[in-house]
Every structure is written in C-alpha cells, then in structure tokens.
N, C-alpha and C positions, 0 to 999 in steps of 0.2 A: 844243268850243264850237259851237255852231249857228249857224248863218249861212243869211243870207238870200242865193239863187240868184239870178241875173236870168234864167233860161230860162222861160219858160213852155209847157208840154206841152199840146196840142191834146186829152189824154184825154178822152173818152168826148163827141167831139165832133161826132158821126153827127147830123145836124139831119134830122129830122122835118117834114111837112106839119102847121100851126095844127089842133089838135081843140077838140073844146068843152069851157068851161071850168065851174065852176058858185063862181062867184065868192062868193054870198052863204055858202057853205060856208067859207070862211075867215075868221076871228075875233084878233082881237090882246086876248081876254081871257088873264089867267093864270091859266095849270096850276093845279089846287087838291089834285090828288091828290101826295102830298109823298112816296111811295114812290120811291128813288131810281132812275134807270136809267140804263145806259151808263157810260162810260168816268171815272173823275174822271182829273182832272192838275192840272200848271201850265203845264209846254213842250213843245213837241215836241221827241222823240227819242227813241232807238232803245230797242228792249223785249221782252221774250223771254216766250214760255208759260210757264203756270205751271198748266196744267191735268193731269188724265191720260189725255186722249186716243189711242186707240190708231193708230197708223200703217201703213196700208195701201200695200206697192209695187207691186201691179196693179193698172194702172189698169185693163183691164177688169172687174173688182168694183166699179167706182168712176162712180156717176151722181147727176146733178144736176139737180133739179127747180122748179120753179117758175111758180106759179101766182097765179090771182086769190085774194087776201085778202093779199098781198104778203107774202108767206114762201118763203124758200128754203129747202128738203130733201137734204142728204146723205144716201145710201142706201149704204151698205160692206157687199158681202158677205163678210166675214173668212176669209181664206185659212188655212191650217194654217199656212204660215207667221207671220204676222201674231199667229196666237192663240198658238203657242209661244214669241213672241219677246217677248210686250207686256209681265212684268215686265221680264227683262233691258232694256228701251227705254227703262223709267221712268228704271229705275238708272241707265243710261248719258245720259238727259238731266239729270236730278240730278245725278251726279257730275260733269259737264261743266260744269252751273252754278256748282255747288264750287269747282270750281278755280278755275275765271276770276276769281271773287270773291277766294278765298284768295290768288289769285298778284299779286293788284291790276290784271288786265287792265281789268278793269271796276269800277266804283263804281258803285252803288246809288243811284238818286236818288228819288225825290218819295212814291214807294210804300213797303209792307211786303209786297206779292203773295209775294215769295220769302220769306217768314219764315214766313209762312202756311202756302206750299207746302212750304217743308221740314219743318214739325212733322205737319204731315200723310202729309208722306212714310216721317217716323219712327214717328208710330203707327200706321201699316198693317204695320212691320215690311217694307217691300221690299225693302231690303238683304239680309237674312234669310231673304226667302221664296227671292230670285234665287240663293244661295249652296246652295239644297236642289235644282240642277237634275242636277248630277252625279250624283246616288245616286237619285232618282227616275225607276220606269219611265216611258214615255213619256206613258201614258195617263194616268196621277195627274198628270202636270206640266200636261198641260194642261189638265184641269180645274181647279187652281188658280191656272191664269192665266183661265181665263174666270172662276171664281166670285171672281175679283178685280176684273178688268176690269167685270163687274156691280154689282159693290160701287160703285167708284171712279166710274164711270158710270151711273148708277141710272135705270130706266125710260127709258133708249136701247138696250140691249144687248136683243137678241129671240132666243130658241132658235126658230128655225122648224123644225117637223118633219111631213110629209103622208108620208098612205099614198100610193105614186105609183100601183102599179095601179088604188085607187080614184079617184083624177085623172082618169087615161086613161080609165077607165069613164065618168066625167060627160064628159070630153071627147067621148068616142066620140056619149054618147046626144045633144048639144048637136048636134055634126055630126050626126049622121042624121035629127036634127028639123028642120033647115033646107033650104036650098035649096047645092046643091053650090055653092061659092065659086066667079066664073069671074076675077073680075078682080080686079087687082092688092089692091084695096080692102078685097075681100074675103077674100082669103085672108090677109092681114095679119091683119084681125080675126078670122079663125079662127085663127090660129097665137098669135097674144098673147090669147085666149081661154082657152089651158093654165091657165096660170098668169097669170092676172089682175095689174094692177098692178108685177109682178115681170119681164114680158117685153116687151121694149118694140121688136121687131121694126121695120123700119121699109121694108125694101125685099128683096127675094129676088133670087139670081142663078139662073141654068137651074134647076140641078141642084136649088136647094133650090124653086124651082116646080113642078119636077115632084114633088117630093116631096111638097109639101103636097096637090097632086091624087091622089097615090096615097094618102095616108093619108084622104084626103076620101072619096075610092069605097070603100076598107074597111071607114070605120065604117058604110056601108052595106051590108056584107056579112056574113055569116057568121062568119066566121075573127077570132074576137075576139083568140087568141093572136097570129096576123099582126099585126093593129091595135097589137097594144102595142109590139109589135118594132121597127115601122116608125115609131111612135107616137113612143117613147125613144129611137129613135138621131135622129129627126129636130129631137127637144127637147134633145139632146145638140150637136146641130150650130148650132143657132139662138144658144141660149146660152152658146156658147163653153166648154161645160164647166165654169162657174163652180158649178154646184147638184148637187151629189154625190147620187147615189140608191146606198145601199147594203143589200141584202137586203129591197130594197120599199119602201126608207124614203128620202125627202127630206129631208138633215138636215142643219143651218147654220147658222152665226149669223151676226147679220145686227146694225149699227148704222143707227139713225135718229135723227140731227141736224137741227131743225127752229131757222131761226132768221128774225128780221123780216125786210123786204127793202124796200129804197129802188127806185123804177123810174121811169121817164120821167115831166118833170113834165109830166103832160097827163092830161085825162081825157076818156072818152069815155062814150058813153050807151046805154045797154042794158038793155030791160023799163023802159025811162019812168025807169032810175036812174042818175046818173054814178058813173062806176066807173075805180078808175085804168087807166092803160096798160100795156098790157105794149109793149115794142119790141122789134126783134130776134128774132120770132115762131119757133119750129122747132127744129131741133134744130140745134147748137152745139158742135165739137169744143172746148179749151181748145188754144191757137196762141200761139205766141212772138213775143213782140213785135220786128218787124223793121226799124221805120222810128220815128223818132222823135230826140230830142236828149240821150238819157241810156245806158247801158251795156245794149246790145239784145241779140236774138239768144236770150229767153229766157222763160218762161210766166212763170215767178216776178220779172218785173221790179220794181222800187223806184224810185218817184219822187222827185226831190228837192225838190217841193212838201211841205213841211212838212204841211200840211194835209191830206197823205194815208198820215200814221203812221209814215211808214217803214215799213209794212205792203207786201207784195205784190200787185200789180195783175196778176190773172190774166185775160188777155184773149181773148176768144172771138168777136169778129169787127172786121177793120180795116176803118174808114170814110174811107180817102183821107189823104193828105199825111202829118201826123203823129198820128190821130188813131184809137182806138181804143176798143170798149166791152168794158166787162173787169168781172168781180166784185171791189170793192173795195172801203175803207173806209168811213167817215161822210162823208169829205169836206169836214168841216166840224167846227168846235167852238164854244165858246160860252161867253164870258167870263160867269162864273154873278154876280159882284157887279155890282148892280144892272140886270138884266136885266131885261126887260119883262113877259118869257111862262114863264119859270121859276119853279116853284116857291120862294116866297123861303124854305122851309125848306134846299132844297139848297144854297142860300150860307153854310151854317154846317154842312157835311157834312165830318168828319172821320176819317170810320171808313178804317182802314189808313193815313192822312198819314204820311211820315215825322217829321215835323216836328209833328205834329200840330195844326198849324192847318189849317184849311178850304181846301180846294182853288182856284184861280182858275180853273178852266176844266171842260168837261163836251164829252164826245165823244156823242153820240146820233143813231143813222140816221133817217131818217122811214121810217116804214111804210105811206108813201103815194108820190106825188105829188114830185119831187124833182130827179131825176136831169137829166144832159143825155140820155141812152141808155145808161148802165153801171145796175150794180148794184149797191146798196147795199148795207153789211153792217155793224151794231156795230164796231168797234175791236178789241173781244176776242172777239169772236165769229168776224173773219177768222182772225186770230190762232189760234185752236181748228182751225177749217176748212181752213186751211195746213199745220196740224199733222197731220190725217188720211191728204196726200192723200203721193203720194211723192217721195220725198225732192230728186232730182233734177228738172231742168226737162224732161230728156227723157222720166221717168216721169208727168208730169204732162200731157206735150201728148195729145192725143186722149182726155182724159176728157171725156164726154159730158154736155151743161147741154140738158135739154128743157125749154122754151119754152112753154108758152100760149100759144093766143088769149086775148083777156084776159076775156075772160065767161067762160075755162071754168077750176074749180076747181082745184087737186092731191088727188085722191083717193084716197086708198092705205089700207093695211090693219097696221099697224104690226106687230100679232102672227101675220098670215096666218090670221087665220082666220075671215077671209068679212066682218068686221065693218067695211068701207068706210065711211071719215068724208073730210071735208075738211078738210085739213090747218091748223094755226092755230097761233098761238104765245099766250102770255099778256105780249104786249108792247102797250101803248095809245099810242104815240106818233105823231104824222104834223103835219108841218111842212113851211111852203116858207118857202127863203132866200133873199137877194139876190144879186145878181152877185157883191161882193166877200162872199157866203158870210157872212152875218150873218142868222141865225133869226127872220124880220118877221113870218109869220102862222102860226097853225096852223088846221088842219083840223076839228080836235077835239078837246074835253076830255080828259083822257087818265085819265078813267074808264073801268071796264071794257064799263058800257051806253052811254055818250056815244059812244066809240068806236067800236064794233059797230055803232050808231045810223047812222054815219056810213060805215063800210065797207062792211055787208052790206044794210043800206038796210030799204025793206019785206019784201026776200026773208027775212027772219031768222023766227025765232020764238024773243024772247029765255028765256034761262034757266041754270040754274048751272052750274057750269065743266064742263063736256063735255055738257053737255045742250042747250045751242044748236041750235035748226033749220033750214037752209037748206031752204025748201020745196020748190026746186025747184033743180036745180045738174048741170052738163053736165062730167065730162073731159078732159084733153087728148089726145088722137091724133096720130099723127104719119105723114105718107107720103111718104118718101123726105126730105127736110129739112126740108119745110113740115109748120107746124102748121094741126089742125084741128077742128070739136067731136066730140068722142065721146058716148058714153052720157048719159042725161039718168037721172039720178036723184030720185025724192019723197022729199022728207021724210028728207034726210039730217042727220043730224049731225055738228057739229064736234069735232076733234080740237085739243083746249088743251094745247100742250108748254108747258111752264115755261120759263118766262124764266132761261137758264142764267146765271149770275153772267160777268162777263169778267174773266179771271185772268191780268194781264200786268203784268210788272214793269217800271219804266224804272231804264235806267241811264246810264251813259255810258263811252265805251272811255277810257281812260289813253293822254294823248298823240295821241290821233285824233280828225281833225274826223268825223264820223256822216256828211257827204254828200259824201266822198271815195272814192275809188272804194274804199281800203280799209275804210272804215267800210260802206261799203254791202255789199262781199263778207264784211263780218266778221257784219252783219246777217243776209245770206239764209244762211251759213254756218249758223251757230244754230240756224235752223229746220227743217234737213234732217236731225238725229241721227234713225238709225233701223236696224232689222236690214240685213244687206245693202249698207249703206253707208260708209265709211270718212270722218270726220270729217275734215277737211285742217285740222290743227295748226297750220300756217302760217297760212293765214287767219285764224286764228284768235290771233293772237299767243302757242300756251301752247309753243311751241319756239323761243326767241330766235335759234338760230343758222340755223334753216331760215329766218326772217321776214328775220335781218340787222341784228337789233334793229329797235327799237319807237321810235324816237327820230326816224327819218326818213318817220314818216307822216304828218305836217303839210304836205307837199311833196308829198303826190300829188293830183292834178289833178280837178278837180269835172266834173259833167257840164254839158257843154256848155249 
C-alpha cells in the first residue's frame, strides 16, 4: 500500500539570484495538439523498464550533455564488453521480470508495458538468439548483438569509423596554420580539435603539457611520421583509451540518447531574447548523496516523495543542509479529468490501461523553465537513462554531466562525420507549476511552430523536421570545471531526435510497503540487472529462505 511520508526532502534546493522573467510569455490557454506525451498512471508506485536499452559498466564511456534548447544527451561509447553481453542482458532482464510475476512477488498494476515488452521480446526471438552463443565464433556473436541492438534501438546506435592517420594529417595542417598554443586555453582547444565534439579535455597535468607543446612544434616540422607517433600515443592518453584505432582505423559504436530536459525556473536574456537557465554551469561528476533524511550514501538514491516516481535521483552537486540538484524525474503529475491546460482529448486516453478505462493522471517534464536547480527528465525516459548507466552506485559515481552556459547550444555530430547540428528532441511541451506542484501556466502551445516560436525565438529559421536554422549558435567549452562559449557557428541546423515512447510497467511487491526500506532496495535492485553483476536474490524476495520470508516486510522502517 502507499502511504503518505511526513519527511519532506530539501532536493534540488540550491536557490538562485532573481533573473528576468518574460511573464507575457505564459498563457493559461489549452493544449490543442492532442498527440499524447509523457507518462499515463493512476498512483504512484514502484515500476520497472520495459525498454531495450543496452547497459554500459564504464563509466568512463559514459557522458552527459546538456544544453540551450533544454535537452539532455547520453553519449555511450560501447565497450566489447557491453556489445558481447547485450542479448544475454535482455534475457536475463526478461527472465527476472518472469519470475517475479510467475512466483507472485510482484502484481501488475495500472499498465500493459510488460505484455507489450514481452511479445516483443518473443518476436525478436532473444531467448533463441542468446542460446546460439555457445557454438558461435566470437566475431559472428557480436555482430549479431549489435545488428540487434540497432534493430531494437533504431537510429541511436552509430558505427563510427575515421581513417586515423588522415585525422592526424588535418590535425597536423590545423596546428601549423595557427599560432603555437601557449596557455592553458589554448592548448585545450588544440587537443579537443582532434576529434571534435568527442573529446572533451578539460585541464592537463605536466606531463600531458608538455606533450601537447611537443606535438604543437612537430606539426611544424618535418618529421610527419614523429607527429603521428606522438600524435596517437598522446590521443591514447587524453582519452583514456576508450576509441580503439586498429590498422588505421578508428572504429566503434557509439549510443546517442537525446531526451527533453526540465532546468531552473528562470530565464534570462540574450541577443534582445529570453531564454531559459541553465544552473549549475560546468562540468559535474554524478556524487552520492550523503546528507539528507532517507537511505544515503549512494548516486542511485530514492525518494519517498511519491511525486518523484520512485525513480532514482542522481545527484551531481550538494547545495547545503539537505539539499541537492540531481537529474530526476517530472517531479510532478497531473490529474488529467478536468484540467485546465490539457488536452481534453488525453482525458479519454486508454491505450495499454490495464483496466481499460482512461487513465487519472499524466507525468510530463517541461522543456523549459521549471525546476528549483535539478534536472528534469520524463518518467520513462529516466527510467531508460538509469538503465544505460552501471549498475551499481559505485559504477555510476564520477560519470561526467557537461553544463552550458545557457546561450550556448549542444552541438554534436551524431554519425561523426563533420555534419554538426544542434542538438533537439521532437518534444513540444513547457509549463510552470505551483508550489504544491499543480501545472498553472504554459509557456507554449505545444505545436511543433508555436514551440520553436517560443524557444529559439528570432534566432530560428523555421522549417521541416531537421531542416530548422539556428542562424547563428555558440558551443559549450569547458576549462577546468567552469563552463564557457565556444565556437560560434552560421547557419546551423537542428537535429530532431524522436520523441522515444516511455516503457515502464507499474506494479506492486506482495506483502511490502514500496517506501520501506525494503520496497526501496527491492526497487533500485531491479534496475541494476546487467553483465558483471550478480542480482541479490534476497532483495529481491525470489529465495524465501535467504529473505526469512516475505511476511515480515510490513515491519521495516520508512525513511526518516
């Protein structure tokens, strides 16, 4: 049963200096576009993937972007590991799902996500494919987990492949048309110059300073074979080794997850137009939450505010007492009958109902304008984004979240090759809510021109789905933690990722309250099935005698 806490958590409570606001920009008309978004329910409680996202245990491959047009970017450089394991991972989150149902740990509530996910799971044949790993040499198995994982993932999954000495060649002639790099600023920008978009250097110790000067006076010399030598072990060192060059070849796959993003409710002004906030500017390890009134000590924390999913609040900087800004959920939901600014077709939305009547409630982030200082995410979009990163909280702390200034874009190149866009989702939503988290105004019509109208302002030049112009649009850079403007680009265009469906089942455990300490470890348990991992059966109530029975979890203690 769910129960209401009396703790109230100080999250994402970093307070801000007043900026300016542009008030006539918010309207109390209703949504006309009846396309549904976001999360349906009825209640809160606890809820599991039902995606097929692959799961990455290094987190060095593992960065996080975000920028003006408020979207956040997953970037997974997929390890051999990770690509050899990702049927088996399916299987083994599928069949975990199975059981729990089968054994009656869990009941099924409000949704069909799991019926969905499992017919889907059966016409891909994974069980099947994962039983062909035995007898298959090594190189066919993993190309039938990536032309799987492409499959199941469509137009996220990217084969990156560069000739590297041609690289080091453009890099050479770049460096010796300039001016020799002397300070710290500069050589930054020479070294993340390699590989554009993909290196995202931020500070050098001795050894790799002098390196960069050595490779800087080379390409001014002669000895093109030195340059490369020095070239490649010093691009071997910057980036940790995560981008394999084998016989000339740069070759990797690579995931790009692009989804809305909620950010400070504030806006500020830039080129005569208001434009949301970014907070928390620079770069951002993910950090365990240490202080606080609920089960600390960990990245992947749970709130026992109902109204934050039972999802994971990954937090990435502490603002005093108990208060931290972290990437989380919607933070809010929204009783859809009789609502003011909803769509009144979505009050008669029944697709996947268990029950098949119309859902009472809707989870949706703004893609504006919002937050206290965290970040906003979908519901099932965190949910997806939890699912990538690894599995443990220790595997999770030090993944890197780079920051905007908030005039400057997320720029990136999805397929590598030179075709720099600004990054975008095809989500139209942006709303501000009240204190007690009741949806009063939007920003925007939640058409796809009304929107745009309203986010990119006069800088746009509208046009159809990826033809969008930002005329003019600056980068983020980064020097040492702080962020700052990079490159100015004309006439760039936007990149429109698709609005990914959110695939999350609710249920409820058998015999346990959800915001008990074991409902909450039986929660983040769930979400950590992955290679390299060993699932704790106990927590998970599927070994009666390791748990002591299932009978005595009414009796464990809420957070504080």
């Amino acid at each position: 049963m769910i129960r209401q806490v009396l703790a109230v958590m100080g999250v994402c409570g970093l307070l801000i200096g007043a900026l300016a606001r542009e008030a006539d920009a918010l309207g109390r008309e209703r949504w006309v576009n009846a396309e549904p978004y976001g999360f349906f329910f009825n209640d809160y409680g606890p809820n599991f993937y039902t995606g097929f996202a692959p799961r990455e245990q290094d987190r060095r491959r593992i960065t996080v972007h975000l920028g003006r047009g408020n979207q956040l970017r997953l970037r997974i450089v997929l390890s051999d590991e990770a690509i050899g394991a990702y049927i088996p991972d399916q299987v083994a989150r599928h069949d975990l799902y199975e059981a729990l149902i089968a054994e009656g740990v869990i009941q099924l509530t409000t949704n069909t996500a799991w019926e969905s996910y499992d017919r889907r799971f059966a016409a891909e044949g994974l069980a099947a494919l994962a039983a062909q790993r035995a007898d298959m040499p090594p190189a066919e198995w993993r190309e039938l987990n990536l032309r799987t994982l492409q499959k199941l993932m469509p137009e996220r999954v990217f084969h990156v492949r560069k000739d590297f000495p041609r690289m080091l060649d453009d890099w050479k002639a770049r460096l010796a048309a300039g001016d020799p790099p002397a300070t710290l600023e500069a050589k930054l920008e020479a070294v993340n110059d390699l590989f554009p978009h993909r290196m995202f250097v931020t500070d050098l110790d001795a050894g790799e300073d002098a390196a960069v000067s050595e490779v800087a006076a080379l390409a001014r010399g002669g000895d093109a074979a030195g340059f490369r030598r020095a070239a490649e072990t010093l691009f071997q060192r910057l980036t940790g080794g995560i981008y394999p060059v084998v016989n000339g070849t740069l070759d990797y796959w690579e995931v790009t997850a692009i989804y809305a993003a909620g950010t400070h409710d504030s806006l500020t002004t830039y080129a005569g137009h208001q434009i949301p906030v970014i907070t928390t500017q620079g770069v951002w390890p993910l950090i365990p939450r240490r202080h606080g009134k609920g089960f600390l000590g960990m990245v992947d924390y749970i709130s026992s505010e109902g109204y934050y999913g039972l999802k994971p609040m990954l937090p990435y900087e502490y603002g005093g007492g108990i208060s931290y800004n972290a990437i989380h959920n919607t933070g809010i939901s929204n009783w859809i009958g009789g609502h003011p600014l909803l769509p009144k077709e979505w009050s008669r939305h029944t697709e996947g109902s268990r029950d098949g009547k119309p859902y009472r409630r809707v989870a949706l982030t703004s893609r504006g304008p919002v937050s206290h200082g965290c970040t906003r995410l979908n519901d099932g979009h965190l949910a997806e984004f939890r699912e990538m990163l690894p599995s443990t909280s220790e595997g999770m702390e030090g993944i890197v979240t780079y920051r905007n200034v908030s005039q400057c874009y997320d720029v990136f190149d999805p397929k590598a090759d030179g075709d720099a866009r600004v990054m975008g989702v095809q989500y139209y939503i942006a709303f501000r809510h009240t204190d007690s988290r009741v949806m009063e105004q939007t920003w925007a019509q939640n058409d796809r021109r009304s929107f745009y109208e309203w986010l990119y302002g006069p800088e746009m030049v509208y046009g159809p789905l990826n033809e969008v112009v930002i005329k003019e649009a600056c980068d983020g850079r980064f020097l040492g933690r702080k962020a700052r403007v990079g490159r100015t680009y004309r006439n760039i265009k936007v990149y429109e990722a698709a609005y990914e469906p959110e695939t999350v089942q609710m249920y409820t455990i058998e015999g346990v309250d959800a915001f008990s300490r074991a409902g909450m470890d039986f929660n983040r348990e769930l979400r950590r099935i992955g290679h390299g991992y060993t699932v704790d059966r106990k927590l998970l109530r599927l070994d009666a005698r390791a748990a002591g029975g299932r009978a005595s979890a009414d009796g464990d203690a809420h957070e504080e």
